[in-house]
N, C-alpha and C positions, 0 to 999 in steps of 0.2 A: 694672432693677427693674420689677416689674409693681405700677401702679395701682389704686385702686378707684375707677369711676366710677357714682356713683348718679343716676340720673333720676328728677327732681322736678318736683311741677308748682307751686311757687308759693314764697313766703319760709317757709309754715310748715314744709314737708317738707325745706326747703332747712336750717332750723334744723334740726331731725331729723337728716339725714343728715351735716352737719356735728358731731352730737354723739354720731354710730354712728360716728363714725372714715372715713366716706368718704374719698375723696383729690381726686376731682375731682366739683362739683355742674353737673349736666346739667341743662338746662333747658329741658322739652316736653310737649307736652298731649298723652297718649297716647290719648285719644278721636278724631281728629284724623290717624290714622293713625303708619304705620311712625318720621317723622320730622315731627311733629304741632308746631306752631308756638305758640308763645307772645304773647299781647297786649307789646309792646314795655313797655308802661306795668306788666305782670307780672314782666317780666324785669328792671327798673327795680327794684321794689321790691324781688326776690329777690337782687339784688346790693347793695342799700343792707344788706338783713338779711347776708347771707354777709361783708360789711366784709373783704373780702380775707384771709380766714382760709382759705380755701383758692383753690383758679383755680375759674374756673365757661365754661361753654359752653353752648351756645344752639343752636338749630337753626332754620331760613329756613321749617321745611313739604316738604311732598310735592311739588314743583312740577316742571311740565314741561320739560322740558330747552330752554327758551329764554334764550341767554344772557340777551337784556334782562329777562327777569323774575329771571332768579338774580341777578344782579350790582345790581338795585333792590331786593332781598329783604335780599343780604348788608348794601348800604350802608345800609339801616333799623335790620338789628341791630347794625350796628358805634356807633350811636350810644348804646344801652345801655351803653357800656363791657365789654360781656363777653370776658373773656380769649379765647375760640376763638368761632369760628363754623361750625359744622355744614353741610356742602352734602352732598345725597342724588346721586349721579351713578346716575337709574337710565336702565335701557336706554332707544334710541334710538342716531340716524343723530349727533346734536349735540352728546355728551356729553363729546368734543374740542375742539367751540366754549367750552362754558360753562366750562372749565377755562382755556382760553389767555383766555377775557375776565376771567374772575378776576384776571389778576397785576397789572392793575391797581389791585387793592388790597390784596394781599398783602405788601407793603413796610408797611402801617400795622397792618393786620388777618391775626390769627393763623387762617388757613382749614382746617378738616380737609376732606377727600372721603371720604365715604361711600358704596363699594359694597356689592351685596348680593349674596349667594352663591344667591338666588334669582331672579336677574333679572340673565343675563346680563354675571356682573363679570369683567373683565377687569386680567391685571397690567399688562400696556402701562400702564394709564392713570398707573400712580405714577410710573414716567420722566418723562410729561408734568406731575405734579402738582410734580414734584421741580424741574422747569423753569420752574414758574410760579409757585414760590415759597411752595406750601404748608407748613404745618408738621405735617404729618400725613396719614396715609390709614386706615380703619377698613373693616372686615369686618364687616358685619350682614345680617338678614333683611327683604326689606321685606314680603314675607306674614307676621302675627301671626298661626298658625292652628295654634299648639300646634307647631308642626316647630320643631327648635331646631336654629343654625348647624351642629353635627356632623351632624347631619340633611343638610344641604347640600353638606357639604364634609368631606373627612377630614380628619385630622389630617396627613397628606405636604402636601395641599395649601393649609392654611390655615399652612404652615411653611413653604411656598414666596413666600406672602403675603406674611408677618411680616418673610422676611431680606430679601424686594423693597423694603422700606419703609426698611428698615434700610440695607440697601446705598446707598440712594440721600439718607439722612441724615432720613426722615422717621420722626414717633411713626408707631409702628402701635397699630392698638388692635381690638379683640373685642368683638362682644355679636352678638344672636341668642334671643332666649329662653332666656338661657342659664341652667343651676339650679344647683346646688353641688353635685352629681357633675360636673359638666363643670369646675368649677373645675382640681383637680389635673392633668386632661387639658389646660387650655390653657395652665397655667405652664410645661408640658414646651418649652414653646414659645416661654417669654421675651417676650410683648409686651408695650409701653410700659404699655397698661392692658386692664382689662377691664370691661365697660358693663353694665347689670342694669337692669333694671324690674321686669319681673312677679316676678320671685324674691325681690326685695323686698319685696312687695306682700302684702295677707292673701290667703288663697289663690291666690296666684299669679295674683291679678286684676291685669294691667297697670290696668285703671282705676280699682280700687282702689286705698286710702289704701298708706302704708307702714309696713311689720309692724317697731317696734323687732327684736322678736326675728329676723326674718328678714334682718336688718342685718346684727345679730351674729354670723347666723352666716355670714354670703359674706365677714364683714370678719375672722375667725376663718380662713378657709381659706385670706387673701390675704395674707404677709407685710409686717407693717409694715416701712418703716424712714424713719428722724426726720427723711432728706435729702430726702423725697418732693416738698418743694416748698417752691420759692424763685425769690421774687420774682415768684408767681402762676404759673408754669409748670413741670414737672415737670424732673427734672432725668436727660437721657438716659444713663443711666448702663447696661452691660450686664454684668449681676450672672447667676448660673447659680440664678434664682429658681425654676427646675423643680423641684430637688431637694430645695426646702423646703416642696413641695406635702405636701395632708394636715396629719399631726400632729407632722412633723420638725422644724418650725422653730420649734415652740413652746412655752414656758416651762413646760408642765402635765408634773409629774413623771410618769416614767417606772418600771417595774418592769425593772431591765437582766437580772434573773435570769430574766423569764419571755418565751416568743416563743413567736408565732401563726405560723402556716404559710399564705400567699396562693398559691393556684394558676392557675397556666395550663395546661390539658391538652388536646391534638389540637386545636389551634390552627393551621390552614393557611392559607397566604397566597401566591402564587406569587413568586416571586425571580430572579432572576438570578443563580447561585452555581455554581461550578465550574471545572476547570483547562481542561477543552476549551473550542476558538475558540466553536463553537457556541452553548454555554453564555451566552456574551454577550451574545445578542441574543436567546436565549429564554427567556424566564421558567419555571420549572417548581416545581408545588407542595413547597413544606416544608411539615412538622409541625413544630412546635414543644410541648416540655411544660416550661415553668418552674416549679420551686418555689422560694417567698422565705420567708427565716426572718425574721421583723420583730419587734424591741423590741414590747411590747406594752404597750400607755396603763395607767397606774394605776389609770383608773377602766375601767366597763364601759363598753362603745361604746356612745354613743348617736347620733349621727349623722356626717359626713362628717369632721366635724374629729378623730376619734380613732379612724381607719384608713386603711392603705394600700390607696390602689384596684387593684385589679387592673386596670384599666382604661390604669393606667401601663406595666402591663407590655407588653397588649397594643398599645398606643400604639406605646409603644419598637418593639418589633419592625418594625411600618407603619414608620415613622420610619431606621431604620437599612436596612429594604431599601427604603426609596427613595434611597437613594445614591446608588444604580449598582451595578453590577456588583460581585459581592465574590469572590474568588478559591477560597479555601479555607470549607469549610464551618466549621472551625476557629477563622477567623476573623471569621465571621458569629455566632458563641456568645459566643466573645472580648466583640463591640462591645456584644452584647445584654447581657451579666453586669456588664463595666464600668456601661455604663447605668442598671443598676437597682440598684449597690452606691453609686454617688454620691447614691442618700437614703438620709438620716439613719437614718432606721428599721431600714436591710436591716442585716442581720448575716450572712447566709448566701444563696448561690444557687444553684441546680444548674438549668444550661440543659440540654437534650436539642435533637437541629436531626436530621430527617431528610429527606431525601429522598422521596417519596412516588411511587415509579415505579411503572412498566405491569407489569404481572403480579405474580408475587408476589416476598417478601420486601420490605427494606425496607433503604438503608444511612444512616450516620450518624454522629452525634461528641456525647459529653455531656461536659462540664466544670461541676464544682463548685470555685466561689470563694467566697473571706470575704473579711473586711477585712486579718486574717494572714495577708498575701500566702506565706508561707513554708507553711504549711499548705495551702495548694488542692491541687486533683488533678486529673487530666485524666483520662477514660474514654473509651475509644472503641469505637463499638458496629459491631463487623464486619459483612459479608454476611452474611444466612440460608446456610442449606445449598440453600437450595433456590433462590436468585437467587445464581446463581457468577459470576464472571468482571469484578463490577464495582469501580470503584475508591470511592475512601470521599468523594472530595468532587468 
């Protein structure tokens, strides 16, 4: 299940975001920088007001990768009582030491590591965090300067993040500047939670106060559910939260007689796809054109929560040719249709996948699927006349 984690700076925003539905209350003074530290004695009061109605986290500050200053940072804020402690692992030659000096107190105190997809982050480091006892690793930015985490990183590679974290038994978690189009795109991805400030915020001032309405709606596009948290910690559970992204998973009646049409058209991305040996180790562009038929919201769309992004689509696709190597072009349409017929919304799909070779013509394979697995059809779109001799995948 994916989280909501709102960053506050104090007990009043912390009461706020605890009565917008947050899931976990963060706790940092975003003046202060990327991972901006809070007066102990702030953090104190914002946990006496949150009364264990939900888990809350904390963060140490920006500090330089010396273990003695991290590990005298953490043991300050562990006296707060805060459920998590927040550590910024940016670059540097040290950022190995601060980690292995940590497990020291990781048997008492719940530690996340915080890399940035702008400075140098490496996945090595969750094996070691995994070794030293953490209970989590997180993906952020530490330049605030309008770039937001997809900005830094795609989506293959903040999914290679997510299952490193996973594999080795820790939360993973997301944030970055991140705004409510990027929401749907990072559930594709199942992380324990995912982290906000400025999008909360009025105008998307990280230093500004926080917008009720801006609440509503990142906690609107984030699936609730009632098990989210027990006994101050989130409960790891891995639920296929992607496909509740958007306005699938939510109780606003639907019109099931009427459906909008989302498109992806000449969509190119290089793959690996084909029966010859060659094939395997060279990438070579597809096209891709998808059309999705999606149940359509009762009401008129007015922002993120009452439509399917296309952004899922194009997602998917990044996402299934980083696999590897996929044999048939057949079954490169296959994984993409499956993909985008497990949300709720899709009713209908029709992939196209071609090949985009040297000269002319163009080969290829379209399949249209539904949910009436008995009704689909497979189409395949042969050689031009004018590019002879080749095969179809």
């Amino acid at each position: 299940m994916t989280l909501l984690l709102a960053s506050v700076t104090g007990s009043r925003e912390a009461e706020l975001a605890v009565a917008h539905g947050a899931d976990i209350i963060d706790l940092k003074d975003p003046s202060r920088g990327a991972l901006g530290a809070l007066e102990p004695a702030v953090v104190n009061d914002a946990i006496s007001t949150i009364a264990g109605r939900r888990p809350a986290s904390a963060v140490i500050g920006d500090l330089p990768m010396e273990p003695g200053a991290i590990t005298a940072a953490v043991e300050t804020m562990a006296r707060t009582g805060v459920d998590y402690i927040k550590v910024g692992l940016f670059a540097g030659t040290r950022r190995k030491e601060c980690i292995r000096a940590l497990a020291s107190f990781t048997q008492r105190t719940r530690v996340v590591g915080v890399m940035f997809a702008d400075s140098e982050p490496d996945n090595e480091l969750v094996g070691l965090m995994a070794e030293s006892g953490f209970a989590g690793a997180m993906m952020d930015t530490a330049r605030k300067d309008g770039k937001r985490l997809l900005d830094h990183a795609d989506p293959a590679a903040i999914d290679l993040f997510v299952r490193r974290c996973r594999s080795h038994g820790l939360l993973a978690g997301l944030a970055g500047s991140l705004e409510a189009a990027d929401v749907p795109r990072l559930l594709l991805l199942a992380p324990d939670y995912l982290g906000f400030r400025s999008a909360l915020c009025d105008r998307h001032d990280r230093q500004s106060e926080l917008d009720p309405a801006q609440l509503d709606l990142i906690r609107g596009l984030i699936p609730r559910d009632p098990r989210a948290v027990e006994a101050g910690r989130p409960k790891q559970e891995k639920l296929d939260y992607w496909v509740l992204a958007a306005r699938g998973y939510s109780s606003e009646p639907k019109d099931d007689t009427a459906v909008d049409r989302v498109l992806v058209h000449d969509f190119e991305i290089p793959v690996r796809v084909g029966a010859y040996e060659n094939e395997r180790s060279n990438p070579q562009r597809v096209r891709f054109n998808v059309d999705v038929e999606v149940t359509r919201s009762a009401r008129p769309a007015q922002d993120m929560r009452d439509v399917f992004s296309y952004d899922i689509i194009t997602d998917g696709i990044r996402l299934v040719a980083a696999e590897g190597h996929i044999p048939l072009l057949e079954t490169l349409a296959e994984r993409i249709a499956s993909l985008v017929l497990e949300h709720p919304q899709v009713q209908r799909v029709a992939v196209k996948v071609e090949k985009v070779q040297i000269g002319s013509g163009r080969v290829g394979v379209e399949i249209t699927r539904q949910r009436a697995a008995s009704v689909a059809k497979v189409f395949h779109l042969f050689p031009t006349a004018a590019h002879k001799g080749s095969p179809t995948d």
